[in-house]
C-alpha positions as a Python dict, from the first residue, in 0.01 Angstrom:
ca = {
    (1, 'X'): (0, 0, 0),
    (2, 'X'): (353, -71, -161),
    (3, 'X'): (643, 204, -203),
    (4, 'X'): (888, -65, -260),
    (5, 'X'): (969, -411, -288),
    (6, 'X'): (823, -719, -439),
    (7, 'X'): (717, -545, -755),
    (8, 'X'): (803, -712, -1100),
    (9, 'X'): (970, -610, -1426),
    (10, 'X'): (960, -558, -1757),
    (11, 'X'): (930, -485, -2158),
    (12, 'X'): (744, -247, -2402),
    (13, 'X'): (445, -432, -2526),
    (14, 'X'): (504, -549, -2876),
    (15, 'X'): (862, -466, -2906),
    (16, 'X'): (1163, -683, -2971),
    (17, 'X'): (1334, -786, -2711),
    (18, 'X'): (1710, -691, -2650),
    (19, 'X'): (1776, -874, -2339),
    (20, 'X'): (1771, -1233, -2522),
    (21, 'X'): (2135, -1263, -2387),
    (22, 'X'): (2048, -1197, -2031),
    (23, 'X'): (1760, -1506, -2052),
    (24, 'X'): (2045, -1734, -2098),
    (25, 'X'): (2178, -1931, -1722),
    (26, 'X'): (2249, -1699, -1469),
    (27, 'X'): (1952, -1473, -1564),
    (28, 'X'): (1713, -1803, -1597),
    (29, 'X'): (1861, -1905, -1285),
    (30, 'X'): (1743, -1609, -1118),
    (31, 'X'): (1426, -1573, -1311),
    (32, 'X'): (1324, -1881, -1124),
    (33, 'X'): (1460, -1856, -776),
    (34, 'X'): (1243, -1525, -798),
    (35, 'X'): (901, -1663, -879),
    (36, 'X'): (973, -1989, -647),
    (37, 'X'): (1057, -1720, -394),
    (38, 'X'): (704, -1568, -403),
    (39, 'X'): (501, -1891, -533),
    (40, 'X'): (483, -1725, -820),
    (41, 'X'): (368, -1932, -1144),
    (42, 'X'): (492, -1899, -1468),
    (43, 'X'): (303, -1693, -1702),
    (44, 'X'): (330, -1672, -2072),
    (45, 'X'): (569, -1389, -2099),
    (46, 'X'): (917, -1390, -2016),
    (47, 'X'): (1071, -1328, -1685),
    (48, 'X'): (1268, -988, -1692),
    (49, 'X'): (1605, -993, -1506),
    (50, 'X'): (1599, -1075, -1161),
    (51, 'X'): (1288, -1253, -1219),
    (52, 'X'): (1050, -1004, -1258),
    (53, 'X'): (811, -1047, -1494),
    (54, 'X'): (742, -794, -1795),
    (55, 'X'): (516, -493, -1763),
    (56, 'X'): (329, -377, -2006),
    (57, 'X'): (193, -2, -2136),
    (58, 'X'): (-149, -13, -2057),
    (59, 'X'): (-201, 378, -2060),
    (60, 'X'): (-135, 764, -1988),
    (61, 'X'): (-273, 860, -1652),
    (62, 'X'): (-182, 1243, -1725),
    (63, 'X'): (-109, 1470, -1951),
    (64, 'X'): (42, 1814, -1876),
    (65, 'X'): (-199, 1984, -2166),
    (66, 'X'): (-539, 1862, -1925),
    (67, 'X'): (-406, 1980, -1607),
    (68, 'X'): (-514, 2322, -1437),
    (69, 'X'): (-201, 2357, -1281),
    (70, 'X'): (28, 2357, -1566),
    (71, 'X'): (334, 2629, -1552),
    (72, 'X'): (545, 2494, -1772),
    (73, 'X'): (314, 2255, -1945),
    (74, 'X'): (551, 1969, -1844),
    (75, 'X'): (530, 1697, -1585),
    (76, 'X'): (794, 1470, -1452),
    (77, 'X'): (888, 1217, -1178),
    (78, 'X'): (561, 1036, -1083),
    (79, 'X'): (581, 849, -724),
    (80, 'X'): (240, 634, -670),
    (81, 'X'): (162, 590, -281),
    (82, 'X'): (-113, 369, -168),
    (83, 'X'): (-289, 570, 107),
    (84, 'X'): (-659, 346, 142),
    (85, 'X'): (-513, 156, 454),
    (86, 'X'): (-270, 420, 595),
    (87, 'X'): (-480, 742, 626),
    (88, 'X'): (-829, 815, 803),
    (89, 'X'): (-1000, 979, 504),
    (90, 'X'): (-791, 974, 192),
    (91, 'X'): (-941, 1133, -106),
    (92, 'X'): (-887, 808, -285),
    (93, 'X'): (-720, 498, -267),
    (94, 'X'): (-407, 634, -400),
    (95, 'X'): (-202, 911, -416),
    (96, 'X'): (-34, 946, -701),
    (97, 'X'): (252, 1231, -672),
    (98, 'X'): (440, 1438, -944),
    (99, 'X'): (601, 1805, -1057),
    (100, 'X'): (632, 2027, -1346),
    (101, 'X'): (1051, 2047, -1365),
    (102, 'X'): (1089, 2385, -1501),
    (103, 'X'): (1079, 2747, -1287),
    (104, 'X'): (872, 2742, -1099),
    (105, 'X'): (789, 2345, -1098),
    (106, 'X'): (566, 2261, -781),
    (107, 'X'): (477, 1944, -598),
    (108, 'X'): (160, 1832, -703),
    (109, 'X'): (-105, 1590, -607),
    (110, 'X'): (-353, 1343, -810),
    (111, 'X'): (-631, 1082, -632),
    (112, 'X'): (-772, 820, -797),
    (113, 'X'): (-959, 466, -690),
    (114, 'X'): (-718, 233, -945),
    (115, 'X'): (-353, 241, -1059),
    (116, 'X'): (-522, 219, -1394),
    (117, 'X'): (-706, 528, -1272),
    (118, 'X'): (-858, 772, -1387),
    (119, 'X'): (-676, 999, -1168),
    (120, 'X'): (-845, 1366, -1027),
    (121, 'X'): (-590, 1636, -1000),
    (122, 'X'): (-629, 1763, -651),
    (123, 'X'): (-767, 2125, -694),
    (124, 'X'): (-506, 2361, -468),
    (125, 'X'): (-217, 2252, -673),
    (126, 'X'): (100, 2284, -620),
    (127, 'X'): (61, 2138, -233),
    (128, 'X'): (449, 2243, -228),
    (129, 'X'): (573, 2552, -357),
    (130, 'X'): (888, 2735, -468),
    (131, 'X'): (887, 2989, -206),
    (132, 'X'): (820, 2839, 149),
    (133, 'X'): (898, 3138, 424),
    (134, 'X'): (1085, 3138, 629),
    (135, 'X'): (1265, 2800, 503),
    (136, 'X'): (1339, 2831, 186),
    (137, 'X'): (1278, 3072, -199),
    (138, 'X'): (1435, 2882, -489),
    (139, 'X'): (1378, 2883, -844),
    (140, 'X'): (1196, 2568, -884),
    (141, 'X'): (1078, 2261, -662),
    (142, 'X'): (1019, 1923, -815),
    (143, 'X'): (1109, 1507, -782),
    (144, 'X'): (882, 1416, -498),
    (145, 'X'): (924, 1093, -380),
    (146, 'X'): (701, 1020, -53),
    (147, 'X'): (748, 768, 165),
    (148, 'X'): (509, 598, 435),
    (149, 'X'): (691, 624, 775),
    (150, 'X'): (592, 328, 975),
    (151, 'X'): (758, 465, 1301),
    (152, 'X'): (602, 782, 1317),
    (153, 'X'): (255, 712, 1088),
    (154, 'X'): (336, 1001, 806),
    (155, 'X'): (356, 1053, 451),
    (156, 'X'): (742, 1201, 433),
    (157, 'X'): (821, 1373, 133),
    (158, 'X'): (1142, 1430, -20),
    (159, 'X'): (1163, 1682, -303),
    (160, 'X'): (1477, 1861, -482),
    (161, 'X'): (1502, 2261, -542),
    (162, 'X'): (1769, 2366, -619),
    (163, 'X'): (1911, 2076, -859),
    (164, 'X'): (2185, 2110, -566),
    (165, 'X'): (1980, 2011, -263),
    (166, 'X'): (1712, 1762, -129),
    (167, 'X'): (1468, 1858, 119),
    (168, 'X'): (1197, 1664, 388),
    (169, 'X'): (857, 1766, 464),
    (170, 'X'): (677, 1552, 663),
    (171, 'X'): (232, 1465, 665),
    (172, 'X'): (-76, 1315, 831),
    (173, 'X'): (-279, 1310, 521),
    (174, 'X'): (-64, 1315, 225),
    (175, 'X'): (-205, 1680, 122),
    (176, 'X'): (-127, 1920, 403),
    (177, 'X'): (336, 1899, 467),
    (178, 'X'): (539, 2072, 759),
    (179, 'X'): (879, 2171, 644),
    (180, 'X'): (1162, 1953, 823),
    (181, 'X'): (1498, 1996, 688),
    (182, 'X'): (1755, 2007, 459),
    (183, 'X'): (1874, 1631, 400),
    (184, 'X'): (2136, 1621, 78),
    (185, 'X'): (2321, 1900, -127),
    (186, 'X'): (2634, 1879, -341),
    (187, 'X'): (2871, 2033, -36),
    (188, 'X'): (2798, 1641, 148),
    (189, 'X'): (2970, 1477, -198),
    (190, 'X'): (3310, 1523, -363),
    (191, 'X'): (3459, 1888, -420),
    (192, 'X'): (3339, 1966, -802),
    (193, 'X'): (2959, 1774, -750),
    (194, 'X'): (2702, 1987, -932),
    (195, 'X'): (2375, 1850, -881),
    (196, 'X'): (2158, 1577, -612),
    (197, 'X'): (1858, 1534, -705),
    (198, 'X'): (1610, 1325, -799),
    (199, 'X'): (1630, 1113, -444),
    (200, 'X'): (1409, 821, -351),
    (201, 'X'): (1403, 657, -30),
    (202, 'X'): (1340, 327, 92),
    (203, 'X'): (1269, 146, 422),
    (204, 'X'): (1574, -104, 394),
    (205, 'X'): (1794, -212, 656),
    (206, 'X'): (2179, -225, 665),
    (207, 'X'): (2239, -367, 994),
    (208, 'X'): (2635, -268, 946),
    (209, 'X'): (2575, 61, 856),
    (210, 'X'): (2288, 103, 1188),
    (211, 'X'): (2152, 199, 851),
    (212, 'X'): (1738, 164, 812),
    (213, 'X'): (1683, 372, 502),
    (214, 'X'): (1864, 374, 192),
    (215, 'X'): (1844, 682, -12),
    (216, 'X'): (1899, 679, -388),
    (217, 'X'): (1922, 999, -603),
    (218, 'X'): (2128, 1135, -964),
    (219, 'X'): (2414, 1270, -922),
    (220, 'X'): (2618, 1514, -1190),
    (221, 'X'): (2988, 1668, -1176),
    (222, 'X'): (3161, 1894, -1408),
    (223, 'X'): (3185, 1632, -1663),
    (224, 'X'): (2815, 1674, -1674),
    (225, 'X'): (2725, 1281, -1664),
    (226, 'X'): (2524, 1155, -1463),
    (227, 'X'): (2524, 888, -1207),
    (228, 'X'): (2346, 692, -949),
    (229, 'X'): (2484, 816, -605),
    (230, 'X'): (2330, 676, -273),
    (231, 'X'): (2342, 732, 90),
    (232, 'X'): (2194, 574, 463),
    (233, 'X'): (1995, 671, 779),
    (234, 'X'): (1883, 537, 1077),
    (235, 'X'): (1608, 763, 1093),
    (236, 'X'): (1533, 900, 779),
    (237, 'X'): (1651, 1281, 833),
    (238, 'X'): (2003, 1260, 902),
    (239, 'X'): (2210, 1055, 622),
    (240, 'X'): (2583, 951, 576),
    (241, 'X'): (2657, 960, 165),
    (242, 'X'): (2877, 724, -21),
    (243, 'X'): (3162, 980, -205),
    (244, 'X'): (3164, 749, -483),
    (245, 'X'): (2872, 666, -691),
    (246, 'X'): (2656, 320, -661),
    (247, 'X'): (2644, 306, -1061),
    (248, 'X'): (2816, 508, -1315),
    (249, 'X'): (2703, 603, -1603),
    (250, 'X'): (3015, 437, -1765),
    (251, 'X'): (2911, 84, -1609),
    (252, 'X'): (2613, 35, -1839),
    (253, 'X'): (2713, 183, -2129),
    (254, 'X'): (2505, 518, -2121),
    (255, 'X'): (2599, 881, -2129),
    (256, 'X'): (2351, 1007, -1808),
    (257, 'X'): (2161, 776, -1549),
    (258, 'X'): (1896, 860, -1322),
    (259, 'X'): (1541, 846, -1189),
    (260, 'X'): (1654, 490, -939),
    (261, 'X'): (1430, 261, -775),
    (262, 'X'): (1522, 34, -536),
    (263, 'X'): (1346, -340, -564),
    (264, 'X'): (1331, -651, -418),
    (265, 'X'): (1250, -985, -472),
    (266, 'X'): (1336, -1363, -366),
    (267, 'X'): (1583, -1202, -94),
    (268, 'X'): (1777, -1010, -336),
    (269, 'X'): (1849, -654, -352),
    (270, 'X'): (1821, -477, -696),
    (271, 'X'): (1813, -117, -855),
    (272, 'X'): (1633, 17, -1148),
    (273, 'X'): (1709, 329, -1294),
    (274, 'X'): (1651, 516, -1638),
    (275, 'X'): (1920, 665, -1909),
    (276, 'X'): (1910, 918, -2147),
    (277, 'X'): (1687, 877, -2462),
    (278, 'X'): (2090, 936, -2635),
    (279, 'X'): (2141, 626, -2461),
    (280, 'X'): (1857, 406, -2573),
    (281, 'X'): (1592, 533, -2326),
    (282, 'X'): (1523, 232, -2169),
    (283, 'X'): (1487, 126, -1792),
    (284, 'X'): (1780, -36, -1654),
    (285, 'X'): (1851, -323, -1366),
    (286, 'X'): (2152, -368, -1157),
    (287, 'X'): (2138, -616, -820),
    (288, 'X'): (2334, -438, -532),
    (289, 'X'): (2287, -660, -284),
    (290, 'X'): (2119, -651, 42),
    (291, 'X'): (2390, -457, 157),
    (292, 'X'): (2484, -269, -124),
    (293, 'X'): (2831, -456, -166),
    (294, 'X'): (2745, -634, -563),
    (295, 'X'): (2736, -460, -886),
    (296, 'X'): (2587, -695, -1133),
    (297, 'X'): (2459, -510, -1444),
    (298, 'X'): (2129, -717, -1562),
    (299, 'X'): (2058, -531, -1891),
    (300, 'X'): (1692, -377, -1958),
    (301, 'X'): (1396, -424, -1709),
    (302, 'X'): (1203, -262, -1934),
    (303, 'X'): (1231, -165, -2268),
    (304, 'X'): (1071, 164, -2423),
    (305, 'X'): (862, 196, -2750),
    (306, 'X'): (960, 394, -3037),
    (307, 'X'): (565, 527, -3053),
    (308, 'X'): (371, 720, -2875),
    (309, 'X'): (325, 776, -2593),
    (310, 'X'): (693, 651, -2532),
    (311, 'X'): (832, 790, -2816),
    (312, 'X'): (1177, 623, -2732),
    (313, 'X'): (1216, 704, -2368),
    (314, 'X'): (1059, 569, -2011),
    (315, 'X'): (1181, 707, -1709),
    (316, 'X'): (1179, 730, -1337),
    (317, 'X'): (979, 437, -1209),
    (318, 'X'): (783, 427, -882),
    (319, 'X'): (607, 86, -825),
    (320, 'X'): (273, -33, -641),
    (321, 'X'): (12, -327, -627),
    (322, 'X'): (-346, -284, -667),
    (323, 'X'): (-552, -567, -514),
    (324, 'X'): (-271, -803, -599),
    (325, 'X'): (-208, -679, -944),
    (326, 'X'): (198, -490, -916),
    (327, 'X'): (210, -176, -1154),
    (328, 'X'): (466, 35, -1232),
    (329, 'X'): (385, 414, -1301),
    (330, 'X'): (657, 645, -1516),
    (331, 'X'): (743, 935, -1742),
    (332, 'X'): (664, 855, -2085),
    (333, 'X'): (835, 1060, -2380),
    (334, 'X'): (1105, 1292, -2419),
    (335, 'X'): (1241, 1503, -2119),
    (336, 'X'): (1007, 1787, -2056),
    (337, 'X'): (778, 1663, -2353),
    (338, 'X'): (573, 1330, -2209),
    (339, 'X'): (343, 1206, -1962),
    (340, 'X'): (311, 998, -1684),
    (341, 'X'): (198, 638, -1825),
    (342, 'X'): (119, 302, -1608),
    (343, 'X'): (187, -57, -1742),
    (344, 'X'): (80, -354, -1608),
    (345, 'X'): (298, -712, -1493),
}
């Protein structure tokens, strides 16, 4: 199973490249620290920034039009957990996690054998609803992003509703969540913060901080652009937030960021996140660090297609390795309007 880390980059498949000024020294010098880093060879393509190599569309796991649970008939924010060596009985070997946005929205589950898939939408969708008594009734739940918690042996889940505020829920089997707590709204970030959502969370350790998990998540103010805010735990549940954000929206050019990622690779600490299809629609990379303290703005890690099922937008990537073979799964097309696609490094 991967949720994180050592998980390359990329490029649409059969689309020029934009990032010929990034392949130039620093990012060749990278490029190849990363692959001598992992003993990595090579290949024909390209390294992406950071030394990741390209991924490429290989296809659309699901479509919101062949799902029985289908609200709004949109889908969004896919997180792809590998379960075959973490639970007892798994209904496959991964569990691949994702949410209509839209009132009412719902966490939702798919199992399949292969990132490639096909995947099997679990039958009780949504496993998390809107209205969960005594804890909570909001409009809408969606975002999940689960995480495999080593200390305690549980799927943890991490889901937004309202756009204001993150919750936990916490698993044995990936299917079946107990309600923990509140862990983010807008009150724990500067007076005139409108929405956190969108939060991932990563086993990552900032020794300075008695940090051990980095949270990640979108963050919007009155100006209504969004940014990349972040925050850290030493136990997953109770968080201290930066009050200014890890990457603005400003830094790279765009006019909203989201949907971030963190990776690593060769020792070095990077982020990937999306931006608005306004803004090109492409998956950016910036390397933080290992403890957060560098901004360097890469360019595109990967690079969207104008056709279908892209359509000029890929978003919100969530990473994993199948029998040595790193994937990344994401929303493909417009905002409330795609799929969730794989492609292969």
């Amino acid at each position: 199973m991967t949720q994180h880390q050592d998980s390359p980059g990329t490029s649409g498949a059969g689309q020029p490249s934009r990032r010929v000024f990034l392949r130039g020294s620093a990012a060749g010098i990278a490029a190849t620290a990363g692959l001598a880093a992992t003993g990595a060879t090579a290949g024909p393509a390209v390294a992406a920034p950071g030394g990741f190599p390209d991924y490429r569309h290989v296809r659309t796991l699901l479509k919101p039009g062949e799902l029985k649970y289908r609200p709004t008939g949109e889908i969004i924010f896919p997180c792809i957990r590998g379960v075959y060596d973490r639970l007892a009985d798994p209904l496959g070997r991964y569990y691949l996690y994702y949410a209509p946005h839209d009132a009412p929205g719902g966490i939702c589950l798919a199992y399949g054998d292969s990132l490639e898939g096909p995947f099997t939408e679990y039958p009780a969708n949504p496993i998390v609803s809107n209205n969960w008594q005594p804890h909570y009734r909001v409009s809408h739940v969606s975002s999940p992003h689960v995480l495999w918690n080593e200390d305690v042996k549980e799927l943890w889940l991490y889901f937004h509703g309202e756009n204001h505020t993150t919750r936990l829920a916490r698993s044995k089997d990936g299917v079946n969540f107990t309600y923990d707590r509140t862990v983010l709204t807008r009150d724990m970030l500067p007076s005139g913060t409108t929405e956190t959502s969108y939060a991932r969370v990563f086993r990552h350790d900032l020794t300075a901080r008695g940090a051990r998990y980095v949270m990640l998540f979108m963050v919007n103010d009155q100006t209504d652009r969004r940014n990349i805010g972040w925050g850290w735990s030493k136990d997953g549940r109770t968080w201290t937030f930066a009050q200014q954000p890890l990457i603005r929206h400003s830094d790279v050019g765009a006019r909203n960021i989201s949907g971030a990622h963190l990776l690593t690779r060769g020792n070095r600490t990077y982020v990937v996140y999306h931006t608005d299809k306004e803004s090109g629609g492409n998956i950016l990379i910036t390397e933080v660090g290992n403890d957060f303290s560098r901004r360097d703005h890469l360019g595109v890690f990967y690079e969207s297609s104008n056709t279908a099922p892209e359509n000029g937008r890929a978003a919100a990537p969530s990473f994993g390795t199948d029998r040595g073979v790193p994937y990344m799964v994401y929303e493909a097309g417009e905002r409330l309007k795609g799929s969730i696609c794989v492609a292969r490094g």
